[in-house]
N, C-alpha and C positions, 0 to 999 in steps of 0.2 A: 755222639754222632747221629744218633737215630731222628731226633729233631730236627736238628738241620740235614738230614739226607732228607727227613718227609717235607719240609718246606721246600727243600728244589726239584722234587718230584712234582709237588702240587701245584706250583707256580709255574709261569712261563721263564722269570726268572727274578732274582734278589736285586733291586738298586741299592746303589749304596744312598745316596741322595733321600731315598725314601723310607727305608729301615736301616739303617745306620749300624744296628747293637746285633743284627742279626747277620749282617754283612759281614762284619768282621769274627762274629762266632762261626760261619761259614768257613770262613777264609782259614780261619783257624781250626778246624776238622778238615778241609780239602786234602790231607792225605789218605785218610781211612774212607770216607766219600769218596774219591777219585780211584783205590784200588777197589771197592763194591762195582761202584758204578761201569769201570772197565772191563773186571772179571766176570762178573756176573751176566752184567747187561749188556756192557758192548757200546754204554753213551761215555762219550768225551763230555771233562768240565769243563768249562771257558770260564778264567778269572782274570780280572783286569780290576783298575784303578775306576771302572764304571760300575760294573755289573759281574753278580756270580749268577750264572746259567752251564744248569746239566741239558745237555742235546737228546730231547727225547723222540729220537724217531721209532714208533713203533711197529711192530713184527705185523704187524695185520693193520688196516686202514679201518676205520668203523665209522658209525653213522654220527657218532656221538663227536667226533675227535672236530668235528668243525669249527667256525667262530660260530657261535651261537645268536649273536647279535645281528645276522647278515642271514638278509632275504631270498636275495638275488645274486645273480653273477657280476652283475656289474657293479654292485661293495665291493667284492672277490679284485677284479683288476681297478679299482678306483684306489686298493688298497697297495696293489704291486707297483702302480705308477706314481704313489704317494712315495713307498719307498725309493722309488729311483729319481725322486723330487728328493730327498733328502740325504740321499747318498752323496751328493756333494758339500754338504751344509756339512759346518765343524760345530760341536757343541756350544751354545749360548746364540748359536745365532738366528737372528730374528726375522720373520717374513710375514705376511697378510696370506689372508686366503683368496685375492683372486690371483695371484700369483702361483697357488697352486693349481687354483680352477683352469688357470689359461695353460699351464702343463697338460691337464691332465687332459682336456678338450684336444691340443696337439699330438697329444700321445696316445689319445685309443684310436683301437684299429681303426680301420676305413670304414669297414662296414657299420661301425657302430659309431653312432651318432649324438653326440652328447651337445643338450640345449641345457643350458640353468636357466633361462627363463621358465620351464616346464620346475614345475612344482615336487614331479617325484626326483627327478637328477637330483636337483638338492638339495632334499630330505636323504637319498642315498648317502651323498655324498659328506654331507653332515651327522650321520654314522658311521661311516671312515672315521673321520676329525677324531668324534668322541670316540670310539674303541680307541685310536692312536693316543688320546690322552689317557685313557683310563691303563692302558697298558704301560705309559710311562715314557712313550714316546717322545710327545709333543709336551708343552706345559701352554696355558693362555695366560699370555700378557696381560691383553686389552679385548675391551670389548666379547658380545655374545654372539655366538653364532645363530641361537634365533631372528637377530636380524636376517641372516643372507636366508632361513627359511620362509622370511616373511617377502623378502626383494634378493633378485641375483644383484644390488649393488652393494648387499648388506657388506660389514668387513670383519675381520678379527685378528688380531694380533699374535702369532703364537713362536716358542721360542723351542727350537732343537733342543733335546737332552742329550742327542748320539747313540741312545739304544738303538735305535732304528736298522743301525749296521747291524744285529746281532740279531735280527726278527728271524732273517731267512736261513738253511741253513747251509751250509758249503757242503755244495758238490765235490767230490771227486774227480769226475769226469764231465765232458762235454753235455749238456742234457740238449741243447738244439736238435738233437735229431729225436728224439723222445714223439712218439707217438698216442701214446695211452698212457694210464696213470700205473700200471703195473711195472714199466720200464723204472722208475723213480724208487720203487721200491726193490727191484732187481741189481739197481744200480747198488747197495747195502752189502753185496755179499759178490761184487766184479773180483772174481780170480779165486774166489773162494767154494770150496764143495758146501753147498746149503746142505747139504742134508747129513753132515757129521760134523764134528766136533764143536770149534767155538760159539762157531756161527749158530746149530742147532741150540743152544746150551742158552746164547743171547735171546735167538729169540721165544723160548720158552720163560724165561724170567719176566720178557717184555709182555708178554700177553698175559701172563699172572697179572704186575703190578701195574699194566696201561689200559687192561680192557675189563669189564665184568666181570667173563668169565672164559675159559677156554675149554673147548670144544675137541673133539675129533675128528665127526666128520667136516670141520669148519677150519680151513687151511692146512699144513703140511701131518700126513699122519702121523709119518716119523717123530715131529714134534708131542706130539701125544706117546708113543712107544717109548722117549726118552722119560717121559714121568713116571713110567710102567716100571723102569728100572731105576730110576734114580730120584723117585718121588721123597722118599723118606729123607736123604740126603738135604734135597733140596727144600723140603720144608723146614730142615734145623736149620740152614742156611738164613731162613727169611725169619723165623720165630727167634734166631738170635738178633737179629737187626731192627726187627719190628715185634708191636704188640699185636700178635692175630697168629690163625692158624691157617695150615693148607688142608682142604677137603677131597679129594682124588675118588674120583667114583668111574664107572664102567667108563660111560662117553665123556665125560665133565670133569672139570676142575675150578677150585674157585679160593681166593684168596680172601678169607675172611677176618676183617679187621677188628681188631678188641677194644675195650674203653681208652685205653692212652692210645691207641692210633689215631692219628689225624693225614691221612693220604688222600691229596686231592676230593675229585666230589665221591659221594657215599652215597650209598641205597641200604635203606630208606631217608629221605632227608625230612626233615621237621614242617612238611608243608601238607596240602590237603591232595594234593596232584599224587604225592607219595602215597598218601591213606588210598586215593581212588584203585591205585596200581596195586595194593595192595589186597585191596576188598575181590578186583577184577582176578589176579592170581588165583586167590582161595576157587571165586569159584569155576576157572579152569581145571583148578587141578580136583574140584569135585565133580566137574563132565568127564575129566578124565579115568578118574578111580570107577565109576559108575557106568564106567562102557563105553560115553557116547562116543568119545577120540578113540583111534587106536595107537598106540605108543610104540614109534621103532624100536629097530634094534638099537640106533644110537642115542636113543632116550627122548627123541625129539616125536612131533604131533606135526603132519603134515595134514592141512586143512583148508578148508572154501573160507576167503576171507567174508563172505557173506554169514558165512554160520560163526565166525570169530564176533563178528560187529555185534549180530543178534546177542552172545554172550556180555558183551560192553552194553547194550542198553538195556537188559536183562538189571544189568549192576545198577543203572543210573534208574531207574523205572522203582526198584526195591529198596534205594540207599541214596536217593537222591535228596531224599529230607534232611538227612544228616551232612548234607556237603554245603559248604558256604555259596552266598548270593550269588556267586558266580560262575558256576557249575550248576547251582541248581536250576540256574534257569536258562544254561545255554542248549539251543535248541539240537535236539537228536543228534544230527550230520554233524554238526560243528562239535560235540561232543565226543562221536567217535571217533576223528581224523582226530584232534588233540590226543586220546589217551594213545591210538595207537603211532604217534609221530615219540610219543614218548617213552611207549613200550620199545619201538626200534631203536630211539636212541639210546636207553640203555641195555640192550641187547636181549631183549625176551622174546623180539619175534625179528622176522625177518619176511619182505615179502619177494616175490621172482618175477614181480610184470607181468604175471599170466592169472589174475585173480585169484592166487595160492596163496599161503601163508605159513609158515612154518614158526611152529613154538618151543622154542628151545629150554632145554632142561631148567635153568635158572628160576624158572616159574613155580616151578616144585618144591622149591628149596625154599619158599618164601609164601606166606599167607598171611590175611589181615579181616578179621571180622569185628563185627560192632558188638557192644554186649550182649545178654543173653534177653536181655530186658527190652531192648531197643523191638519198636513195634516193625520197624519194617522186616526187611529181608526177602530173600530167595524162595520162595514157595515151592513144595515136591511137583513136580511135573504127574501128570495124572499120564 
């Protein structure tokens, strides 16, 4: 089971259509997955004659949980109006993209104005397409949609799979009157006491296996007191189902994956963005050890994201010889807003709009230096 429960963790979800061998090994653990995944987590599986998908809504919202490939907001609804373009469409069947274009022009609000003769609409819009292909949505027929980037006459051909229906996830209840994004998450736990029993239980597993790392001062504390006493428990729970350990410290916890784990994405990943993240860690946590930071009670470093930056070009200034052509020569500003877009999305800082910054224990637990031989580096501060 452990394999196919980590592939529908990791995925958005199985085609049959596209792994085929994996589908039906799914389909065939869907008993021992299905009592995990209910008991534990709290996600329903959805199996069908199309597609195996585990419903991962997670206990806490984070920076990282987005489509990664979307700029703007307007992918965001070019993407909800594609689904309700294809909610009536049965599988195999075939349409052109300005039949979507002319939907989707009909259907954004009033206020928002969509021209595809302008050049960014449909480069937007033409990142919908391809996320909905690459997800398994869509399939192309015919034709490139470089053309309709080059002319809004351009065409393409594409053909329903019917995943489409199983993108969003069913409600419960009415969300029309939903005001803010916390109501959708409220909505999870309608009739139920959040703060005992299953529900607690769910979403403590959820923030283990969907986010970095879990926190105390960072969402329900209660959720954190439940570790306090049932930490032990629950990491023979996860160490029989997966290759990794649980870590439980004062304010933190963190689900640390072993060599056969394969769970969704991983830090550190095999790229130079990870080495950067890494190099920048160490030497946080060597301002930190050395006095400059002071270190809450919850383990965390609240700080001037001005004295953060300094620290990042500290990093690129010392170790930038060592980073490939493209880092090393991107200039200061655009260097820091990347590392730290990427520090937030995997959960090591956090900022509050008010030129603060706050750096979360996860930083600690992880350091990355060049050898001992390597000429550059961090110089003693006189």
């Amino acid at each position: 089971m452990r394999e196919e429960l980590e592939a529908l963790i990791s995925r958005r979800w199985i085609l049959k259509d596209l792994d085929k061998e994996l589908y039906y090994r799914v389909r065939d653990a869907s008993g021992e997955i299905r009592r995990f995944a209910t008991e534990k987590m709290g996600c329903s599986l959805i199996e069908n004659s199309l597609l195996v998908k585990l419903e991962k809504i997670p206990a806490k919202a984070e920076p990282g949980m987005g489509i990664m490939e979307f700029t703007s907001r307007e992918e965001y609804a070019f993407l909800c109006i594609l689904l309700m373009f294809l909610e009536d469409k049965e599988p195999g069947n075939q349409f052109v993209l300005s039949q979507v274009t002319e939907y989707v022009e009909a259907n954004m609000p009033a206020k928002t104005k969509v021209d595809w003769t302008v050049y960014t609409h449909r480069r937007r819009m033409i990142k919908v397409m391809r996320f909905a292909v690459s997800q398994g949505m869509l399939l192309v027929t015919d034709g490139s949609d470089e053309d309709f980037m080059d002319s809004d006459s351009g065409e393409v051909l594409y053909e329903n799979t019917g995943a489409s229906r199983y993108f969003m996830r069913i409600f419960s209840s009415d969300i029309m009157g939903y005001t803010k994004p916390e109501d959708f998450a409220d909505s999870d736990w309608f009739g139920i006491d959040e703060e005992r029993g299953i529900a607690r239980r769910h979403r403590v597993y959820k923030r283990l296996l969907l986010s970095p790392g879990m926190y105390r001062n960072d969402g329900s504390t209660e959720d954190f007191e439940y570790l306090k006493y049932y930490g032990h428990r629950l990491a023979q729970d996860l160490e029989d189902v997966f290759d990794c350990r649980l870590d439980i410290y004062k304010g933190s916890a963190f689900f640390v994956m072993g060599q056969d784990c394969s769970l969704g994405e991983t830090f550190p990943q095999n790229n130079v963005l990870s080495d950067i993240l890494l190099l920048c860690a160490g030497q946080i946590r060597r301002k930190a050890e050395e006095g400059g930071w002071q270190i809450a009670e919850d383990e965390t470093i609240l700080t001037d994201a001005l004295e953060l930056e300094r620290v990042l070009k500290n990093v690129k200034s010392a170790f930038g010889s060592g980073f490939t052509k493209n880092y090393r020569e991107m200039p200061e500003g655009e260097f820091v807003r990347t590392i730290m877009e990427a520090m937030e999305i995997w959960g090591f800082i956090r900022t509050d709009g008010e030129g603060r910054i706050r750096i979360y224990p996860i930083v600690a637990r992880i350091s990355g230096e060049y050898p001992k031989d390597y000429a550059g580096g961090i110089k003693d501060e006189q």
